[in-house]
N, C-alpha and C positions, 0 to 999 in steps of 0.2 A: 395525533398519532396514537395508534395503540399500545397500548403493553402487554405483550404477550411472552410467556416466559421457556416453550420450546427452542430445542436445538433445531437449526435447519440446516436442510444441504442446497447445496447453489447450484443452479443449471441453468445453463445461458441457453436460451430456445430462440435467438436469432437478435440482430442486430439491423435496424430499418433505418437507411441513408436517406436523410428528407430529399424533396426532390428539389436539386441541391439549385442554391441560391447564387451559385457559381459556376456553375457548370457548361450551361450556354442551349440544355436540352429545352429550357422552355423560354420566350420570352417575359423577363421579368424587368420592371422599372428601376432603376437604381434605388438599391436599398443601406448604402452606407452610413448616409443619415437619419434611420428611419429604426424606432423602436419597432418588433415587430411581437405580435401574439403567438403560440404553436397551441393549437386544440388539438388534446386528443378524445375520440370519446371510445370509448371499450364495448360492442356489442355483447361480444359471449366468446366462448374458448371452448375446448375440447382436449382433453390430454389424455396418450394412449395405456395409460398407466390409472387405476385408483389410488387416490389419496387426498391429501389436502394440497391448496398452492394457493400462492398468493404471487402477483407480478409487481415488480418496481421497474418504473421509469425514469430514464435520467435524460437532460440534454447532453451532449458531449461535442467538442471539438477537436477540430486537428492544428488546430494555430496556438490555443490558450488551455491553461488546466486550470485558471482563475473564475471560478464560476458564482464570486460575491455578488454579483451583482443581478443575477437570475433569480425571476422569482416563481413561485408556483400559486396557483390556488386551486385546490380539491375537489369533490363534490360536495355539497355543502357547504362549502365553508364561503362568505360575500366576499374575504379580504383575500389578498397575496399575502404568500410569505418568503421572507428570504431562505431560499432553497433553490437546485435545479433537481433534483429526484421527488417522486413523490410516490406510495404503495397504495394498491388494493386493498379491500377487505378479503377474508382468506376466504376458500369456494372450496366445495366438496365433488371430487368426478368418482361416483358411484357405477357407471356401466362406461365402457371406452367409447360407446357409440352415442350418450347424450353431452347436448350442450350445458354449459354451464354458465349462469349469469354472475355480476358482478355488483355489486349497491355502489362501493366507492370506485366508479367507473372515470371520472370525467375529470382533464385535468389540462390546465390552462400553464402554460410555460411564456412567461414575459421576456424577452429578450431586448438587454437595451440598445441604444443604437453604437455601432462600430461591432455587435457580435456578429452579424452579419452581414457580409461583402462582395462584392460582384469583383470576387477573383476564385483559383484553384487554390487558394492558400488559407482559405476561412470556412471548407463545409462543415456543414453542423449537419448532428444527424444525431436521431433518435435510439439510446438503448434498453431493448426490453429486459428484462430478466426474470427465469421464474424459480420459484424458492419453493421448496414440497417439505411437505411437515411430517416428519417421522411420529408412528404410531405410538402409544404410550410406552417409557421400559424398552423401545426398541431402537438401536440405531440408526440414523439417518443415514438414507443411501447417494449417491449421486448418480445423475443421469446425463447422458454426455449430449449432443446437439443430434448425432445421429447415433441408432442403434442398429448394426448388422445382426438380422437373424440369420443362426449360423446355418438353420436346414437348407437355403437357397444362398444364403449371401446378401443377401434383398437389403438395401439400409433403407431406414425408414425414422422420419422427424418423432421426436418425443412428444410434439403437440401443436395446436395452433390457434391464434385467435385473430378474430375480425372486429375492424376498427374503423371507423372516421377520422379524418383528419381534416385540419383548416388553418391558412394560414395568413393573416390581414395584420393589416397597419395600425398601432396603437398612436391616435390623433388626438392634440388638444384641440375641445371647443371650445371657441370662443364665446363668451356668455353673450346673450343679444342686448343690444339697448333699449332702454323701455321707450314706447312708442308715443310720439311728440302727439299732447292733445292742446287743440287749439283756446285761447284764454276764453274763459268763460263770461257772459254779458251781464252785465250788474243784474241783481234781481231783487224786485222790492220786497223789502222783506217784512214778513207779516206779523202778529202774535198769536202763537197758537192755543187756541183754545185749550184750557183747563179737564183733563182727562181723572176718569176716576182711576183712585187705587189699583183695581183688579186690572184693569187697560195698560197702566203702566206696566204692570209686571208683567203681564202677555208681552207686550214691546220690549222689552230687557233681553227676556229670554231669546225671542226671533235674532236680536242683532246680537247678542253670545255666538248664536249658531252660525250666522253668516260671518263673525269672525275667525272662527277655527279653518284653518286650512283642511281639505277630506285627503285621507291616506292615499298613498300616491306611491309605487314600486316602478314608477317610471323608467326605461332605457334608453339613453340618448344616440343614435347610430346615426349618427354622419354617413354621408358618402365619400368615398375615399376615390384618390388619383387612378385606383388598381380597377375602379368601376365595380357597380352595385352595391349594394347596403351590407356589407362584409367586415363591416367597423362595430364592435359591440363594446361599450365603455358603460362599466357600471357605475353607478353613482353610492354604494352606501359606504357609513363612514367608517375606516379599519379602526378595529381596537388598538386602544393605548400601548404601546409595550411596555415589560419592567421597567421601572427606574433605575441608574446606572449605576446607582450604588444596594448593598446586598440591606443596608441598614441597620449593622449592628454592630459589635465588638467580637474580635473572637479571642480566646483566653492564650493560645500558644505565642508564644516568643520564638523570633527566629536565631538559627545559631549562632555563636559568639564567633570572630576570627579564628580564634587560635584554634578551633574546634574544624577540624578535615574532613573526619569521619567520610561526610557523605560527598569527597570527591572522589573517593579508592574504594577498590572493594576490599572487605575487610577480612580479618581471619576466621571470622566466625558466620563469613556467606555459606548458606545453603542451598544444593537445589532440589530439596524437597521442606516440606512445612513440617515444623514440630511434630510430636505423637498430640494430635487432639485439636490440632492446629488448622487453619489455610493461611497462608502467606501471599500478599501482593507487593512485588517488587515495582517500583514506578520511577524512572526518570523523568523527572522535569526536565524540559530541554527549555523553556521560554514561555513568552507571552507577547500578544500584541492587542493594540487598541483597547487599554485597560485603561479605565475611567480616571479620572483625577479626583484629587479630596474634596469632602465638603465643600472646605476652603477655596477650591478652585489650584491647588499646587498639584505639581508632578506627584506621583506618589514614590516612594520606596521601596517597591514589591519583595515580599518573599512567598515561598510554595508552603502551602499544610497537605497532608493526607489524612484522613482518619473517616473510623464511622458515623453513618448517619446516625446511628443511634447516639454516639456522643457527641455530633454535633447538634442533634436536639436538644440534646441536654447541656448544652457547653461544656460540656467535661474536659479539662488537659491533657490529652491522650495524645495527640497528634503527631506525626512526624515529618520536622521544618525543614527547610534549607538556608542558607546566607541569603541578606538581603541582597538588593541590585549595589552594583560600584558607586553608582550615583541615581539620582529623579529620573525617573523614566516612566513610557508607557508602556514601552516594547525591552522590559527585565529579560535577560541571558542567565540562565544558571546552570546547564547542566551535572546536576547532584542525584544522587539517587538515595530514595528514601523507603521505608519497609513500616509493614503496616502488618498486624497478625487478626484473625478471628478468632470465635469458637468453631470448629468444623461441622459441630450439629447444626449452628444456626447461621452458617457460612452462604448456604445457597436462599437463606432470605435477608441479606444483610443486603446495604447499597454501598459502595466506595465512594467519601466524598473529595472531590480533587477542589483547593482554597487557594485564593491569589488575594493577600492580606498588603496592606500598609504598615508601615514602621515608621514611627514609634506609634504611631495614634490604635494601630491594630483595628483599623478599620476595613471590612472583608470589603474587595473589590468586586470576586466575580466569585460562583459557586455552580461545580457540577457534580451531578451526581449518576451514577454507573451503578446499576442490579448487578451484586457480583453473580450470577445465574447466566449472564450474558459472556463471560470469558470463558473461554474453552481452556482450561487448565495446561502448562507449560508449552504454549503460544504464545511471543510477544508481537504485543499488538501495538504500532504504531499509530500515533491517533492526533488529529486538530480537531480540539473540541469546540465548539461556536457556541456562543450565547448572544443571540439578537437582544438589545435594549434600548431603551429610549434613545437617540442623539447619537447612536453608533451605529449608521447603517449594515454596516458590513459584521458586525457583530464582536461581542469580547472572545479571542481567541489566545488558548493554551496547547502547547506540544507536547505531549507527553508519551512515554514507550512503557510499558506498563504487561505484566508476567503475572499469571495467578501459577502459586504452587499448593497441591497436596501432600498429604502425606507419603504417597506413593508412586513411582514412574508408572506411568502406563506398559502393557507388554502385548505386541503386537505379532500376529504368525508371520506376518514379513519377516520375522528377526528373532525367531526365536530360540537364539543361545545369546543375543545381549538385548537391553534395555535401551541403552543411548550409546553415542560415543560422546566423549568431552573432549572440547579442545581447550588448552588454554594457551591464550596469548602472552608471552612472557613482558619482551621489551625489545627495541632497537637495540642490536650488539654493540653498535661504535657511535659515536657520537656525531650527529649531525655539520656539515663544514656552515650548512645555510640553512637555518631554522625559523618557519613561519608561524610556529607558534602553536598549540595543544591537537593530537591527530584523533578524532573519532576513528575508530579498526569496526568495519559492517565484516561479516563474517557469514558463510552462506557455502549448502551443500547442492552442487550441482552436477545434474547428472548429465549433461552431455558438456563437458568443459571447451572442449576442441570449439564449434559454433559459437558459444559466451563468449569466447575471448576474443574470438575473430569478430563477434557482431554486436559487444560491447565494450572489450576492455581495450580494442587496438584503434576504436574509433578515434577519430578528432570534430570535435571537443567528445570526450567520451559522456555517456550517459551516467545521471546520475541514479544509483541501487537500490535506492528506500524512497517510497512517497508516503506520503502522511493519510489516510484514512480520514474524510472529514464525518463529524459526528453533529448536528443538531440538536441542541439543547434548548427549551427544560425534560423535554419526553422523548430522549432517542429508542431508536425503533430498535429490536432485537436481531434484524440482518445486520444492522451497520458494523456487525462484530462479527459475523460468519468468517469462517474461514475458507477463501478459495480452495477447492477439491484440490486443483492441479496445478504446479507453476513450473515453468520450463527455468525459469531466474530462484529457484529456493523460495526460503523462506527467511529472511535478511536476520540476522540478530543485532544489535546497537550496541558497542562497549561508552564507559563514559571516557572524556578525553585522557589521552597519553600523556601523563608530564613528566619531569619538566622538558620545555620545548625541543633543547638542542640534544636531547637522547629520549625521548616515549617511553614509561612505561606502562603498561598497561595490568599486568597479573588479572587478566580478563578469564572467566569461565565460562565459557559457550556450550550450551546442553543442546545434543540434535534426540530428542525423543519422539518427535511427532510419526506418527506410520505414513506420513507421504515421501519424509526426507532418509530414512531409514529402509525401506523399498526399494531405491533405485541407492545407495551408499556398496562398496565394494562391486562394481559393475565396472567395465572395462573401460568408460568415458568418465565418468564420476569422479570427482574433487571437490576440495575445501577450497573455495576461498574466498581469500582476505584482502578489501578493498578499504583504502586508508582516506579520509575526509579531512579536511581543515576545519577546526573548528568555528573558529572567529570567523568563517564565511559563510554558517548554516544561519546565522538568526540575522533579520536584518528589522528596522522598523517595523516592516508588514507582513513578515510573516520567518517563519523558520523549514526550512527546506535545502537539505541536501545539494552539492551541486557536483561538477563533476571531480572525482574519486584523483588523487595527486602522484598515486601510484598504489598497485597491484600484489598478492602472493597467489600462490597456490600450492597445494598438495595434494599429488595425485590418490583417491581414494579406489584404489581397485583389488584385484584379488590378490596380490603383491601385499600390500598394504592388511590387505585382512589376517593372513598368516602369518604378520609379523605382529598385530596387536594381539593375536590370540595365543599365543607362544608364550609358555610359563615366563618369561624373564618380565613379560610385559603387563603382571598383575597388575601391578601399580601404577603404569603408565610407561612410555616411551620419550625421552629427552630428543628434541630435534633443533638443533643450530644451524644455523648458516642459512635459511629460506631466505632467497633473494626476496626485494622489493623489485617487482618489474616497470615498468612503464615508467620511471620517475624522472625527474631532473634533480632530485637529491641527490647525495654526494656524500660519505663519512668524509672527517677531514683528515682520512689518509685519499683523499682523491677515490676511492671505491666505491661500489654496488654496496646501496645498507643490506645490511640482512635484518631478522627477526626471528628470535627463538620462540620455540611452541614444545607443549608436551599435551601426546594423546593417549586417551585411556578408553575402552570399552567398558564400559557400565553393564555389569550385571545382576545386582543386585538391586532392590526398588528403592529402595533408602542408603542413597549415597552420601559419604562427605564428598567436598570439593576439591579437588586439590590444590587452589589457593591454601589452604589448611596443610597441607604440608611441606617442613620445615627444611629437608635434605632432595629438594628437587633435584641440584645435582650430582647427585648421586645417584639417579636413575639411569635404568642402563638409556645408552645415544643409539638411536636409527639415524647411518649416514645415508641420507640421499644420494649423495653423488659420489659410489665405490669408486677406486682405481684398479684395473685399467680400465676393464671394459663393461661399465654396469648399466644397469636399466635406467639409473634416471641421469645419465651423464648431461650437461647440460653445456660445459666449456669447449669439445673438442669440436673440429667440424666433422663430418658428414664422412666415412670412410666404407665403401664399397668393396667385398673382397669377391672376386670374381673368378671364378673356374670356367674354363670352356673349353671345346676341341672343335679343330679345323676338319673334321670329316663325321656329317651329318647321318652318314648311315654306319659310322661305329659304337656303338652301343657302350662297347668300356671307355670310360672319359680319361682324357690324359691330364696326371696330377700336377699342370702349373698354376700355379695363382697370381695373380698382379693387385696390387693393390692401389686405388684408385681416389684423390681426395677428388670429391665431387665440387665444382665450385659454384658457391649459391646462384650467381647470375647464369649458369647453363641452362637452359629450360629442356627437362625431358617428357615426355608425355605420361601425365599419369593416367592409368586405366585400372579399373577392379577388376577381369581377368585377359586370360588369352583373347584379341578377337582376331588374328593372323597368324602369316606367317612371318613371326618378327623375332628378334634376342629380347628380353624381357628383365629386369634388375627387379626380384621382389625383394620386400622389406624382412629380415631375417628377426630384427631387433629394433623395432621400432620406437617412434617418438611416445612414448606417454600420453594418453589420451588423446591422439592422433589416430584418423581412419585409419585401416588396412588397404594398404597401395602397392600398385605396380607399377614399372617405370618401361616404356615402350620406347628401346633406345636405338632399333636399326631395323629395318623392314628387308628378310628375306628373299631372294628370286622363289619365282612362282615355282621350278625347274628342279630347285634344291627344296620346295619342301614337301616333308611327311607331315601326312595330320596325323601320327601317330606320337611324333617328336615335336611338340609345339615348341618345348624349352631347348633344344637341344644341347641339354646339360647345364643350362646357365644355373646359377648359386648365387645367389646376393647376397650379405648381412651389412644392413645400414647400422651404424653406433650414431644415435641421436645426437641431436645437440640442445631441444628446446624440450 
């Protein structure tokens, strides 16, 4: 892989669905049992834009996100490796109308047998993606899949390239049996005459030569069941991998019991770095498939971070977390641990993430991360791999991991604040049935109405964070990109809520980024807060999210902006009572838990946090839910107030009103506007990040109506409920 130290932007230029193995468009032989090969080869590309690019390939599925067991092999390169992505070398498009070649063109994707199945439940399919390298000093732009020019409207692809494709059967050959010669017939045997010196050594030489075998690059291609010679099996031998142990001693000790620190955040959290400083925040969530001792025993894992520079040097610098509860391969820790630089020499430094043994302090596994490859106050969820001898699938660590600077970023999206901060406070009342420590994902989203209908009300619902898998010893500088655009946020991870049967959390959530900040105060746009069990995220094979136990939200719209900007709300805003939605939890007064939060608009680029301070309540309270009739009312039901008059052509309305509880099982038709002659109920006060609707609740005679009177007179105001 290369190392290349550019920021890049991400532009997806299409998505190529194999021709699918399932589907039933081609006749294909039963492949359920059958490793198969995917060639691709890369002719040339074209992009309508100058600049640089490079393309990554990955395989992907719709049945499995487990992709250990796919291998790649490159151009150049004889062996496979465990991987299913694999990249170009980067290309120059100097005029929009020439082609562009590739060097590292060609690339072989192994699939083993069961990844591919003759059903609609296993297509596999091919994704391209292309990455453009921003000019020196300048920053990276992104490029969306289509671009409308605005002269005509015309949309038109960002670029294209042409490929070959090949898809055949990876076959064992069977070696041949060496071929039966018949016994030979005695032969009299003679004495050979006495040769001189010089004779002898001419004959020596001749059978030296006829002993050596001649170089041979031979390829053995079977004929496979699919017909014709479409089977290509190389023969040379893959290199050794690392050895499973790192082979040395490292000098940090892991923390003592009584020592907490790194399960809470603390009073002295920041979120920005010293004056002179960078700061990398890292959770260790886990590890799996970590090697055993010399000895052959479990080991006792704990986490180190520190730099390469002093772990070249073995220095003590480091910062540990508690060993595992007992011998294990697949260590739980969830701890978070902090790590500082020099900031001049920040962007040439590497972060080294260590999964050590105790007591023997023998390093297990060792990664290493260009801090130049994190985009500063972006956390980055990450499964870091390291292939080694005897562990096919690789030694693998979870970890969530934040670089801070000295200063917030400041974006024209947003230019009277810097960030908003959320903080998580704690469960108000006390759990009746408690499972045990709650991870709170936390996330700004800007169309909330859709999220919650198309992930939080699902069953089983989906789970909000996936882990970014990274290849180690040389990972590549995309595998840290930051997606342009995500319709789901950009997830933040608190560490677990204790103790079990009430959570607390005292969590600091920073939304700085200019993508989540762009769409924050917009009429759909919300916080929220999706709560995890812990003890269900790490399991032997890996550690991964599952689905969320229950649900918050705060609506983030223009409501919300003029109450955070409001002098009372320097310092933040006090908010009690946020239900837990979706739950089967329970306080043990039988109620809806709640969760307290306090938010703050950041305006200054060097903020404290306000875990740091000490009279939270005493900040002034934003009640969500006013009495009587408020915007976020959430308990009453559905109350319609209705004005009308029985004669269509009196223009003055006659002032009675009736008031109408609507009951949830009525079905009325909703519509966005007038498209009859009909009575109409629109939404006066609607639901919180809830469309704009109207309710089509009696269809007029054709006889009685004006198309000048669509409504005639009707008044709605809905008082929400959700």
């Amino acid at each position: 892989m290369r190392s290349e130290t550019e920021d890049f932007s991400y532009i997806r230029i299409f998505q190529i669905k194999n021709v699918s193995i399932s589907d039933g468009c081609i006749n294909l032989p039963r492949v359920n049992d059958k490793a198969l090969e995917f060639e691709v080869n890369i002719k040339d590309a074209q992009f309508n834009l100058e600049g640089k690019y490079f393309l990554r390939l990955s395989v992907q599925s719709l049945h499995t996100k487990d992709y250990s067991k796919i291998k790649i092999k490159e151009s150049g390169v004889p062996y496979f490796e465990n991987r299913y992505e694999g990249e170009t070398d980067t290309v120059a498009q100097k005029e929009s109308t020439a082609m562009v070649k590739f060097k590292e063109k060609q690339f072989v994707f192994r699939l083993p047998k069961g990844f591919c199945m003759n059903d609609k439940n296993h297509d596999v399919h091919l994704l391209v993606e292309a990455f453009t390298r921003p000019k020196i000093g300048a920053k990276g732009h992104v490029m969306s899949l289509l671009r409308t020019v605005s002269t005509d409207s015309v949309q038109m692809h960002c670029g294209r390239i042409r490929c070959t494709y090949a898809l055949r059967e990876v076959l064992t050959v069977k070696p041949k049996s060496p071929p039966k010669t018949p016994p030979k017939s005695p032969v009299k045997k003679t004495v050979p005459k006495q040769k001189s010196p010089e004779l002898r050594e001419k004959d020596d030489k001749n059978r030296t030569n006829r002993l050596e075998p001649p170089p041979t690059n031979r390829t053995i291609t079977p004929t496979d069941s699919w017909g014709g010679d479409n089977v290509s099996i190389n023969v040379p031998a893959t290199p050794p991998l690392p050895p499973q142990l790192e082979g040395r001693k490292i000098p940090e000790d892991p923390l003592q019991d009584k020592d907490r620190h790194s399960f809470e955040i603390s009073k002295s959290f920041r979120h920005v770095s010293l004056k002179g400083k960078e700061q990398i925040d890292v959770i260790l969530h886990g590890a799996s498939n970590l090697p055993t001792t010399p000895d052959g025993q479990l080991p006792v894992p704990f986490g180190v971070v520190k730099s390469k520079t002093d772990d070249d040097t073995n220095v003590k610098t480091g910062a540990a977390t508690h060993t595992s509860l007992r011998p294990t391969t697949a260590p739980s820790w969830e701890e978070l641990v902090t790590v500082n630089f020099e900031e001049k020499s920040a962007a040439d430094e590497v972060l080294t993430i260590i999964a050590a043994d105790h007591p023997s302090k023998e390093m297990l596994v060792k990664y290493e991360i260009p801090i130049s490859y994190l985009q500063p106050f972006h956390q980055y969820h990450l499964e870091l791999i390291k292939p080694v001898k005897g562990i096919p699938n690789g030694v693998k660590t979870y970890v969530t991991i934040t670089r801070k600077t000295m200063h917030l970023p400041k974006d024209p999206s947003s230019p009277d604040y810097l960030a908003l901060e959320a903080t998580l406070r704690s469960v108000q009342k006390p759990l009746q049935t408690a499972k045990g420590p709650l991870i709170a994902v936390a996330r700004v989203i800007p169309d909330y109405y859709n999220y919650k209908n198309n992930q939080l009300l699902t069953n089983p619902r989906s789970a909000g964070v996936t882990m970014n898998s990274v290849t180690f010893p040389n990972p590549h500088p995309s595998s840290f990109s930051v997606p342009p655009r995500s319709m789901h946020g950009y997830p933040q991870i608190s560490l677990p809520g204790r103790p079990d049967v009430q959570p607390e959390w005292n969590h600091p959530y920073l939304f700085c980024e200019e993508r989540d900040k762009a769409t924050m105060f917009t009429p759909s746009a919300a916080l929220v807060l999706e709560y995890y069990e812990a003890s269900a995220a790490m399991s032997d094979q890996f550690w991964k999210m599952v689905s969320p136990v229950g649900f918050s939200a705060i609506p983030l719209d223009k409501d919300m902006y003029t109450e955070l900007t409001n002098n009372r709300a320097k310092q933040g805003l006090r908010i009690d009572g946020v239900p837990i939605q979706g739950t089967e939890y329970v306080t043990i007064e039988g109620k809806q838990p709640t969760v307290g939060m306090v938010l703050r608009l950041i305006t200054t680029n060097n903020p404290d946090s306000m875990v740091s301070t000490s009279n939270v309540d005493n900040l002034p309270e934003l009640n969500l839910f006013p009495e009587p009739q408020g915007y976020y009312r959430t308990a009453s039901p559905d109350i319609m107030l209705i004005t009308h008059t029985d004669d269509p052509t009196n223009t003055t309305m006659q002032d009675y009103s009736q008031d109408i509880t609507v009951d949830s099982q009525v079905l009325m038709e909703p519509v966005r506007e007038p498209v009859g002659p009909a009575y109409y109920l629109q939404k006066k006060v609607k639901r919180p990040m809830s469309p704009p609707t109207m309710y089509r609740v009696y269809d007029l005679p054709v006889d009685r109506y004006d198309e000048n009177q669509v409504f005639y007179g009707i008044y709605a105001s809905l008082h929400a409920n959700h």
